[in-house]
C-alpha positions as CSV (number, residue, x, y, z in Angstrom):
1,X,-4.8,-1.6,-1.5
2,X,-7.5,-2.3,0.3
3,X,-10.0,-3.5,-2.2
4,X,-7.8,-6.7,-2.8
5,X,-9.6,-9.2,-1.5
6,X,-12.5,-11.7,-2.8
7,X,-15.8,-13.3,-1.2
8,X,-18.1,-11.4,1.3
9,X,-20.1,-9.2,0.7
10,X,-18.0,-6.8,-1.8
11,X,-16.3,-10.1,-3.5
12,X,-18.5,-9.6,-6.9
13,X,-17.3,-7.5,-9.6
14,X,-18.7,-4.1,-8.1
15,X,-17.8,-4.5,-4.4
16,X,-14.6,-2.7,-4.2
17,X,-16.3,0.5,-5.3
18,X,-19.5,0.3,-3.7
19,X,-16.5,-0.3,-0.2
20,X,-14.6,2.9,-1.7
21,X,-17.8,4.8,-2.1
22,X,-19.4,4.1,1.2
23,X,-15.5,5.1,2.7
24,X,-15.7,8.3,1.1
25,X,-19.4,9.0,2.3
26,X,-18.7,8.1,5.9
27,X,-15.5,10.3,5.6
28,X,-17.3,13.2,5.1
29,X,-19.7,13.0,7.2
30,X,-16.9,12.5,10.5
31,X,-14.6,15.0,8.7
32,X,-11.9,12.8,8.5
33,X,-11.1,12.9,4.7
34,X,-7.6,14.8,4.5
35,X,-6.7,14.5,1.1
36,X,-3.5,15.9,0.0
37,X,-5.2,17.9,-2.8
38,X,-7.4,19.7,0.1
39,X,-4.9,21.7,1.5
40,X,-3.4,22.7,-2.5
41,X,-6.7,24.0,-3.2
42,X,-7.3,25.5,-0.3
43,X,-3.7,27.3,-0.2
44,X,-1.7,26.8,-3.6
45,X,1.2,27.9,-2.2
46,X,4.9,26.4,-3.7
47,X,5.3,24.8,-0.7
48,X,2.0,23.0,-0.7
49,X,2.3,22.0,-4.7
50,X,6.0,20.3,-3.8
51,X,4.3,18.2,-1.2
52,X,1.5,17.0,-3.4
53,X,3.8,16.5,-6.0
54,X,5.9,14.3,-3.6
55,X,2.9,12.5,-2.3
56,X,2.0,11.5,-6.2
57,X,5.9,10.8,-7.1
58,X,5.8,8.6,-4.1
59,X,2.9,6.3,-4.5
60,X,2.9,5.8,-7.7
61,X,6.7,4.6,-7.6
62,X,5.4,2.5,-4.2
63,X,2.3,1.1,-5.9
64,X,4.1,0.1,-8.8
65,X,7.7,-1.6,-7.3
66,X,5.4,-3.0,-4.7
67,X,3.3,-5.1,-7.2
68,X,6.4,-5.8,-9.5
69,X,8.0,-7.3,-6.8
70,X,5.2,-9.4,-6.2
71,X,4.6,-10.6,-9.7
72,X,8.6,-11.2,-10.2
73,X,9.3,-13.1,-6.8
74,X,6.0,-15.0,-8.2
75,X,7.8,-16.5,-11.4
76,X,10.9,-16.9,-9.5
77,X,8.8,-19.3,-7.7
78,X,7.3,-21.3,-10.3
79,X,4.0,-19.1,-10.9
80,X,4.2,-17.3,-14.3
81,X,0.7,-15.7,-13.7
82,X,1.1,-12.3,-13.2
83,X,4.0,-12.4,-15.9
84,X,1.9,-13.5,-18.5
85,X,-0.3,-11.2,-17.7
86,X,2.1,-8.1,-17.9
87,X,2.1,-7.5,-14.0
88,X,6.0,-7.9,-14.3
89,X,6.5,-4.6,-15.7
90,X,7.8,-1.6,-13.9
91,X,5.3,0.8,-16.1
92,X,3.2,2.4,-13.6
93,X,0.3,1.7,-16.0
94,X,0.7,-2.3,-15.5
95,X,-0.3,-1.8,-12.0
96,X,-2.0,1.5,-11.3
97,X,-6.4,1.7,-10.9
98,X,-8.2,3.4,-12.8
99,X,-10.7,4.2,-10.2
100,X,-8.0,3.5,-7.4
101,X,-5.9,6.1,-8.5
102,X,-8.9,8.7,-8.4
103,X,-9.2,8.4,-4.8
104,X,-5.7,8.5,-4.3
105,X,-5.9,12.3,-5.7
106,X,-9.4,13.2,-4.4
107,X,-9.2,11.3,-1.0
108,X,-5.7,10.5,0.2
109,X,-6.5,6.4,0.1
110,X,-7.0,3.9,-2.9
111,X,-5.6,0.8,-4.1
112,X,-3.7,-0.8,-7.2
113,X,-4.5,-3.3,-9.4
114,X,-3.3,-6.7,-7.0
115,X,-1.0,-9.2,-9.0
116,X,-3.0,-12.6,-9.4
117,X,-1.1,-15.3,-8.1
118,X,-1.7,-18.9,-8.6
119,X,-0.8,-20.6,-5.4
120,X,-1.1,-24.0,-6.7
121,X,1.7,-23.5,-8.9
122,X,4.4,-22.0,-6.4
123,X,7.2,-24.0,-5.3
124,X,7.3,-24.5,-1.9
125,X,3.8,-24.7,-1.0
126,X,2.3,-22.1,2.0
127,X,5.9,-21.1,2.4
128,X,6.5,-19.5,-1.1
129,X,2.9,-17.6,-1.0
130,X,4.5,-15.6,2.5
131,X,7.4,-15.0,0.0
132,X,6.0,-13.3,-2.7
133,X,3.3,-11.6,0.2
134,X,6.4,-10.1,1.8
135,X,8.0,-9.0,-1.3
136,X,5.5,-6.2,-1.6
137,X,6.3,-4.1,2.0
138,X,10.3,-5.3,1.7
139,X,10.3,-3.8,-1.8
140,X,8.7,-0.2,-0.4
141,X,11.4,-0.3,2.5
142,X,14.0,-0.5,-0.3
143,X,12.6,2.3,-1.8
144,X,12.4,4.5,1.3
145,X,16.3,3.4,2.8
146,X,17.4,4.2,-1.3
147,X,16.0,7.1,-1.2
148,X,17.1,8.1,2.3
149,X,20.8,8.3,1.4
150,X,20.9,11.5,0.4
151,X,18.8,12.9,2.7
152,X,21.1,11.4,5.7
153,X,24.6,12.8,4.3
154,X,23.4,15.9,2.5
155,X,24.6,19.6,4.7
156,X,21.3,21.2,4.3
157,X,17.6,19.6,3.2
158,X,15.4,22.6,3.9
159,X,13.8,24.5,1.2
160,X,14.4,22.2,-1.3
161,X,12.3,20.6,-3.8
162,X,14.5,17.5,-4.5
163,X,14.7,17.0,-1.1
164,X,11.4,17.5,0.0
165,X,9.9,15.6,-2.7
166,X,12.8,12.5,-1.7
167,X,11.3,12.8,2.0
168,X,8.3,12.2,1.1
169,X,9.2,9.5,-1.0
170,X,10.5,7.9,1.8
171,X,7.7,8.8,4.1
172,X,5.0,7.2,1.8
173,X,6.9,4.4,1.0
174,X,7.6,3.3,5.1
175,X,3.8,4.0,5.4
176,X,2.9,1.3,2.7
177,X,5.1,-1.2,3.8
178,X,4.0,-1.1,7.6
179,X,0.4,-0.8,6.3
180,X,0.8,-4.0,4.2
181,X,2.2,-5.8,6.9
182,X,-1.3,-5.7,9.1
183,X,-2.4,-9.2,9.0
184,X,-5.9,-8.2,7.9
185,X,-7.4,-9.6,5.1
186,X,-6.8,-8.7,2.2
187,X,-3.5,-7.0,2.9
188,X,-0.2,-9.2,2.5
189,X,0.0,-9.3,6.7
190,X,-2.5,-11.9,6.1
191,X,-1.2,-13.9,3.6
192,X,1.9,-13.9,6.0
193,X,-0.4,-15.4,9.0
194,X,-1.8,-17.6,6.6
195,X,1.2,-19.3,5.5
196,X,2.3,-20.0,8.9
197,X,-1.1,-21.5,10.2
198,X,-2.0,-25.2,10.8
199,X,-3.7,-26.1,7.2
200,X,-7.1,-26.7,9.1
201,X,-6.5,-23.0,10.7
202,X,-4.9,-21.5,7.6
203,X,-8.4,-23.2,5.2
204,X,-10.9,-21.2,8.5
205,X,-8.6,-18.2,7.6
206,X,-9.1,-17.9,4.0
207,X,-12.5,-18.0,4.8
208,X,-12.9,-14.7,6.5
209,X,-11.1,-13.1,3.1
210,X,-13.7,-11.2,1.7
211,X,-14.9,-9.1,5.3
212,X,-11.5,-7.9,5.3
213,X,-12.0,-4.7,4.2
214,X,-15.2,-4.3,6.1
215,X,-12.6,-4.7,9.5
216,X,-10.0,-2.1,7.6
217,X,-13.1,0.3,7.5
218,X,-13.6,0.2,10.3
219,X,-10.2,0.8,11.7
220,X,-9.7,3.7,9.1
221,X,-12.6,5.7,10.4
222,X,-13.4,4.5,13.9
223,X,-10.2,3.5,15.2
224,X,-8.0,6.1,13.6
225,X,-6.0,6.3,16.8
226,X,-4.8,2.9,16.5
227,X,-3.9,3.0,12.6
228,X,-1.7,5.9,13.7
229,X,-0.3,4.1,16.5
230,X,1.0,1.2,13.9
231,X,1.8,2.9,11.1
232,X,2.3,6.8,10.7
233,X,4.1,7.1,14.3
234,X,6.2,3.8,13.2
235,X,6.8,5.5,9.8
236,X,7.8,9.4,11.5
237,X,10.1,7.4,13.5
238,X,11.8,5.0,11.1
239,X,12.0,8.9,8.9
240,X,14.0,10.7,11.5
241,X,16.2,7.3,12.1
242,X,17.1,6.9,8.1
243,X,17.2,10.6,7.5
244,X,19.1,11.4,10.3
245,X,16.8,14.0,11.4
């Protein structure tokens, strides 16, 4: 969800595509784009169809709990916002891009449609805004230790569909929570930061919203190693230690 933020210099109505498409450019020129979909097309194997089929199963179930979670722990708060708006829905279609979704397929990165949320309105000030920021990631760790369960008692995992497709459910889901948790603008790691700042800090903060994504960019494609460092090796980790495996 990287295409959440406002402000800056892809704040207006078109600047979370023109982001995505310059993303997309400069991942093919470094060769980093490793969409799921590439390697089904390049070998349609069984194997290789279960695992894109997991990948899908999993984020759009992550996507769409993630910004449920965010619009209910909203109302239970006092901000009826995203209710009103029919964000409080668990129909993926409430909560899934268009466009977003695309590049999910094509590239192996997108975004959902983000749950408006009307600060002002929230009970509990700064406080209740880290709330319904950390509902998001806790809601896609609830996902992946659910779905774990069976994959921790069961005799035998391998070669199996249900299985495979549950790990990767899991997987996806630890990877979306961890990556949400960055305290980079526009992620909910920074709505975190920004609850627990001095108000003078947290108002210079709030500022800096909109080049966000410009810094997440730049992290995706030229500081790759470090993404991996705090998420996916966090996330292979975390697998093996709620799988068991």
């Amino acid at each position: 969800m990287i295409a959440r933020g406002a402000g800056g210099p892809f704040g207006g109505p078109q600047g979370p595509y023109l982001l995505i498409l310059i993303l997309l450019l400069l991942a093919f020129l470094n060769g980093s784009l490793a969409a799921p979909i590439l390697g089904l097309i390049r070998d349609p194997t069984e194997e290789n169809i279960v695992l894109f089929v997991g990948f899908i199963v999993a984020i759009v179930l992550g996507i769409t709990v993630h910004e449920f979670m965010h619009a209910f722990t909203a109302h239970r708060l006092g901000d009826d916002t995203g209710r009103l708006l029919g964000r409080m829905s668990l129909n993926p279609l409430a909560h899934l891009d268009p466009f977003g979704s695309l590049l999910l397929v094509l590239a192996g990165f997108g975004y959902g449609k983000p749950v408006p949320v009307n600060e002002s309105r929230l009970q509990g000030g700064r406080s209740s805004w880290a709330a319904v920021a950390l509902a998001g990631p806790l809601a896609n760790f609830a996902i992946a230790g659910l779905c774990a369960i069976p994959l921790r008692f069961a005799v035998d995992v391998s070669g199996g569909v249900y299985f495979t497709i549950l790990e990767s459910i899991v997987f996806y889901n630890v990877v979306l929570g961890l990556f949400n948790l960055i305290p980079i603008p526009p992620l909910d790691g920074s709505r975190v930061v920004y609850a627990l700042l001095p108000p003078r800090e947290a108002h210079t903060w709030r500022t800096f919203e909109g080049y966000g994504p410009l810094v997440l960019m730049a992290i995706f494609f030229f500081g790759f190693r470090y993404l991996n460092a705090i998420v996916y090796q966090p996330a292979q980790a975390i697998l093996r230690y709620l799988t068991g495996s």
